[in-house]
C-alpha positions, 0 to 999 in steps of 0.5 A, spaced: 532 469 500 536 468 495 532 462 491 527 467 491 524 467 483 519 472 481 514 472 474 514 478 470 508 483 468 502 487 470 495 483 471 499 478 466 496 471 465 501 467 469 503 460 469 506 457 475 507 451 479 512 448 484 518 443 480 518 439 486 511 437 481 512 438 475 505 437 471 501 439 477 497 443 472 492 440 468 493 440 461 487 443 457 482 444 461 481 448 469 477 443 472 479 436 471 474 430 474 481 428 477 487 433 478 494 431 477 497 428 483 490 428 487 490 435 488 484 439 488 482 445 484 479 451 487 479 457 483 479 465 487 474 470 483 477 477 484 471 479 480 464 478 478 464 472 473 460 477 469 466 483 468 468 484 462 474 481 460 479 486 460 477 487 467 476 480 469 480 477 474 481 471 477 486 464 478 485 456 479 489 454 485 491 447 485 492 444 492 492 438 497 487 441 501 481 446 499 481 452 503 474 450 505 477 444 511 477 449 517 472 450 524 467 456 524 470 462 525 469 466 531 471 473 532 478 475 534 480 482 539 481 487 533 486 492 537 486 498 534 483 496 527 477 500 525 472 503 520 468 506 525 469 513 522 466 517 528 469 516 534 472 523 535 469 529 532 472 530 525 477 535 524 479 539 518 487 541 521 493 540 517 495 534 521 502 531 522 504 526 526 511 523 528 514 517 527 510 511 529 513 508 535 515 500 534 514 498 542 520 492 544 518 486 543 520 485 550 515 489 552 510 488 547 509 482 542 506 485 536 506 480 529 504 484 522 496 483 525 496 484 533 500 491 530 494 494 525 493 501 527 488 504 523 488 511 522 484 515 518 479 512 513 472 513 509 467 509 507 465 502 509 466 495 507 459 492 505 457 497 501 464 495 497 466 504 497 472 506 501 479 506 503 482 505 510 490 508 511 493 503 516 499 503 520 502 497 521 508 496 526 511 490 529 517 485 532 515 479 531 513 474 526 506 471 525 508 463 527 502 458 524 497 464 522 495 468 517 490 473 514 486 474 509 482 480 507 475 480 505 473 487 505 478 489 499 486 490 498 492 491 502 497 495 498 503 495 504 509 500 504 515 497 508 518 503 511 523 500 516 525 492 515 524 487 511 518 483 510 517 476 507 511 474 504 509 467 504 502 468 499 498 462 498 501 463 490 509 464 493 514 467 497 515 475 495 521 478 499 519 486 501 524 492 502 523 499 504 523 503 498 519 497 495 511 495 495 506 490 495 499 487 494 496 482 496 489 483 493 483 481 495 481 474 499 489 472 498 491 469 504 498 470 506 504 471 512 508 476 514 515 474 518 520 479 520 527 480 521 527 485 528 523 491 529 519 494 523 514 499 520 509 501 514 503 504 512 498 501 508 493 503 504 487 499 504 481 499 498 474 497 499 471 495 492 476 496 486 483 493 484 488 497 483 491 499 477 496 502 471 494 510 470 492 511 463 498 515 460 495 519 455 499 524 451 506 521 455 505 515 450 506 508 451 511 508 456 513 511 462 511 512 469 511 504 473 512 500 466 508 493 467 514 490 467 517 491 473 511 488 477 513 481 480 509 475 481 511 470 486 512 462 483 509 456 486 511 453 492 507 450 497 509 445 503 504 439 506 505 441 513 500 438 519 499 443 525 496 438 530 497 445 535 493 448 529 494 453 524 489 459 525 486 463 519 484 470 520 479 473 516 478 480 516 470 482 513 466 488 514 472 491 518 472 486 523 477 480 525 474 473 525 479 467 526 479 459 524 482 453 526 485 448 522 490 443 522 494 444 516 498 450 512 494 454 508 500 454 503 499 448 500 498 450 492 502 445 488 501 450 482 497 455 479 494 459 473 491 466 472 492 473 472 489 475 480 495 475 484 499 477 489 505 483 486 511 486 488 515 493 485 520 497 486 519 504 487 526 506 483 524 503 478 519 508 477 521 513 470 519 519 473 516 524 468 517 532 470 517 539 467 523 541 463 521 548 461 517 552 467 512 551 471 509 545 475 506 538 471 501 536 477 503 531 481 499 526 477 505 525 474 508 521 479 502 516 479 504 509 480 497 506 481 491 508 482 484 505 483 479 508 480 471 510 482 465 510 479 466 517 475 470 517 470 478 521 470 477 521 478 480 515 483 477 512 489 485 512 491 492 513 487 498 512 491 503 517 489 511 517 489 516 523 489 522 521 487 529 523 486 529 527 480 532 532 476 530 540 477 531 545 472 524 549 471 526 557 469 523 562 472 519 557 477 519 556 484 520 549 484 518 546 490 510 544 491 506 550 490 500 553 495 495 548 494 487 547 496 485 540 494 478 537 493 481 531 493 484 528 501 492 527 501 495 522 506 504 523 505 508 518 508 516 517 508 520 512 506 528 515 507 531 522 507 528 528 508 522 531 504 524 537 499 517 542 502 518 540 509 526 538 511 525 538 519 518 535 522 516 530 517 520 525 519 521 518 517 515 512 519 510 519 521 506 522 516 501 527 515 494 529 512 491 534 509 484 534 508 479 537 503 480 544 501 485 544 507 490 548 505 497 546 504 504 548 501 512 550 503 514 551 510 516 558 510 524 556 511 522 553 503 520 559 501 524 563 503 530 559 500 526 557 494 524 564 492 532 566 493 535 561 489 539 560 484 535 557 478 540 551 475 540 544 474 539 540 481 538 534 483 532 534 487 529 529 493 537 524 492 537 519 497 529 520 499 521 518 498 516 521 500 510 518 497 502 519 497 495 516 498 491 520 495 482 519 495 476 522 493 473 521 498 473 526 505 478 522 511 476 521 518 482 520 522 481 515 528 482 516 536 487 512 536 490 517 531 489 524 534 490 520 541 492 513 543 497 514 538 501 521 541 504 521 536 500 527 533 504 534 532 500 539 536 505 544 532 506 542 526 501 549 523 506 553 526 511 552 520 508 557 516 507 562 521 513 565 519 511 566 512 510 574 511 509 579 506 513 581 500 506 585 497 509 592 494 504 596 490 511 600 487 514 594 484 511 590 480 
């Protein structure tokens, strides 16, 4: 891990081949009549040849083998993932669930695919419009296999243990309180360390990206910067047992054999590639006179819709920070959302609600379902002295957030049993303080 090496920057045009072959990359030119070392070049389109240029993306590969030298793929049992949105009625209750279980590898094998739970969604995958959020929890390593996601971009939050992501462009070392994203067609392995568990947000028909700023200027929130990109390495392995690549497409999981490593780029170019980011490196913007700036200010990524100013999904962070608004409740104010708002935790204790929302569990507050403060945070917001206070230390809470209105799956409101069944009653203690005498 510690020889683990990264490139800087977001959507970056990057250069990088494997020192073991230095000169893999062809000078001047993508596709030569024969590559250096006898490799092949295969390009990875992450967008139409057509795009604009600022949004065009795409990289050239340069490998021992094209990707294309595999059997025909047939279809592969895929557990608990889904896009069938109507399994179960819809339900518009505030939801929250406990902390996903991780079974014990002992009694249940279960590598970062086997272990893909679906748990709410909205659209489908060939009409390239709709997100899925995807629990993932597993203990064991994928050995000779790897996946590949036809349908869109995984954007994976690692909530407990590490995850070392071989991709075909590099390896990325992936801790909690850091993401990552393998974006659309990329082919990568996931091994682990013991028993793990994350979220992942997942987008049909966009690629995430940088929020505008705005007003806040040229700097701030996630800094390009601080976006990392693997380096080259390959390795030219045979699998005569056979290596096994599984596609997912249209929602499904499909697999394919082949007897050599899919990580046999020996060098690469472009600027579609897998990244990494480390969620403290967030520069947190945030009210210093009264009131609350919306949480849009905690953006981190957003992939955007079709309609100007409103995103297809944003993913969201709630950092420690620095509180010190006058004359303001602090905490998040009583809210109706149009838009759909999938919370996660990473560590520690969420600031609005310090006793149900654990760890590894989550919630969902769908459109126009309210939501706000337990009536315990009420109460000792409402009470409190208003002095500089650190707010969130030691915690990350985050969000998916989505215009698009969320089913939740059966495996979500009922093979799981995770789901708090009592989780509306944290605001049943809320009473009134109406008094028409005291203004």
């Amino acid at each position: 891990w510690v020889f683990l090496q990264y490139m800087s920057g977001f959507g970056n045009e990057h250069v990088s081949e494997d020192p073991r072959c230095p000169g893999a990359l062809p000078e001047g030119q993508n596709n030569p009549q024969v590559c250096p070392y006898g490799l092949y070049a295969e390009q990875l389109s992450g967008s139409a040849f057509t795009c604009p240029r600022s949004t065009n993306k795409r990289s050239w590969l340069y490998r021992i083998l094209p990707s294309v030298c595999h059997k025909p793929f047939k279809p592969l049992e895929k557990g608990y993932l889904t896009h069938n949105w109507d399994e179960v009625e819809p339900d518009p209750n505030q939801l929250r669930w406990k902390p996903f279980e991780i079974p014990k590898a002992s009694q249940n094998k279960l590598d970062f695919v086997s272990g893909l739970h679906t748990l709410c969604g909205a659209g489908e995958p060939r009409g390239r419009n709709g997100i899925a959020v995807h629990i993932f929890v597993c203990n064991t390593s994928m050995l000779d296999r790897c996946l590949y996601n036809s349908d869109g971009d995984f954007l994976i939050v690692p909530q407990q243990g590490k995850l070392l992501i071989t991709t075909e462009f590099g390896k990325m070392l992936v801790e909690p309180n850091e993401i990552c994203v393998i974006q659309q067609g990329m082919r990568f392995n996931v091994e682990v360390f013991g028993e793990t568990r994350g979220y992942i947000l997942e987008v049909y028909g966009a690629h995430f990206e940088l929020p505008d700023l705005g007003p806040i200027g040229a700097n701030g929130l996630a800094n390009p910067r601080d976006f990392l990109v693997p380096v080259a390495w390959y390795e030219d392995r045979q699998v005569p047992g056979g290596y096994t690549v599984i596609g997912k497409y249209q929602g499904k999981l499909f697999a394919a054999q082949q007897d050599f490593s899919p990580f046999n780029v020996v060098a690469w170019h472009g600027n579609y590639t897998p990244y990494k980011y480390h969620l403290e490196k967030f520069m947190v913007i945030n009210s210093v006179a009264f009131d609350h700036a919306d949480p849009s200010i905690f953006t981190v990524l957003t992939a955007k819709s079709t309609r100007p100013g409103v995103a297809l999904a944003d993913f969201v962070i709630f950092p420690p920070r620095w509180g010190v608004a006058n004359n303001t409740f602090r905490p998040p104010y009583y809210h109706r959302n149009c838009m759909s708002e999938f919370m996660g935790l990473i560590k520690g204790h969420y600031e609005a609600k310090e006793e149900g929302f654990q760890p590894g569990g989550g919630s969902l507050h769908s459109m126009m379902t309210p939501h706000g403060p337990d009536a315990d945070c009420f109460e000792k917001a409402s009470k409190a002295k208003l002095k500089p206070e650190r707010v969130a230390e030691g915690t990350m809470a985050f969000m998916f957030e989505s215009s698009l209105s969320l089913a939740v799956t059966k495996w979500g409101l009922q093979t799981s049993d995770r789901l708090d069944k009592n989780y509306y009653k944290c605001w049943e203690p809320l009473k009134s303080h109406f008094n028409p005498k005291c203004k």
